[in-house]
N, C-alpha and C positions, 0 to 999 in steps of 0.2 A: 267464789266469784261474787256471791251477794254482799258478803262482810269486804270485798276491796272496793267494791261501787259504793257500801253504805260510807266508807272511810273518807273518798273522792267527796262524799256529798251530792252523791247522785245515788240516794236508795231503791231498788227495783222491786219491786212488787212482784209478790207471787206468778198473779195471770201476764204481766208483762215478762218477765221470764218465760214460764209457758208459750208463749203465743210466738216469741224470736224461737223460742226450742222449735215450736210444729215447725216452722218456716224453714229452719234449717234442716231438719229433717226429711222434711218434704222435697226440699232441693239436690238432697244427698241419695237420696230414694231412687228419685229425677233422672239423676246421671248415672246411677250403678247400674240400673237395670237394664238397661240398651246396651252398657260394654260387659256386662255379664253376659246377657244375649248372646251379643255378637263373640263373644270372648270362646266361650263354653258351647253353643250349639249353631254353631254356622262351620 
């Protein structure tokens, strides 16, 4: 992913990677765990 944005001309830095990862993760987190919940123990 980093070597096709550096090709584009738009190079991504370490902590900017990083920082979209927590975010996305954090969102993905967000939503599984309520339909896991409700999924598995309801």
């Amino acid at each position: 992913m980093l070597g096709i944005a550096e090709k584009a001309g738009r190079p991504i830095s370490f902590w900017e990677f990083t920082r979209y990862g927590l975010v996305v993760t954090a969102v993905t987190i967000a939503l599984a765990v309520p339909y896991l919940w409700l999924r598995y123990l309801l």
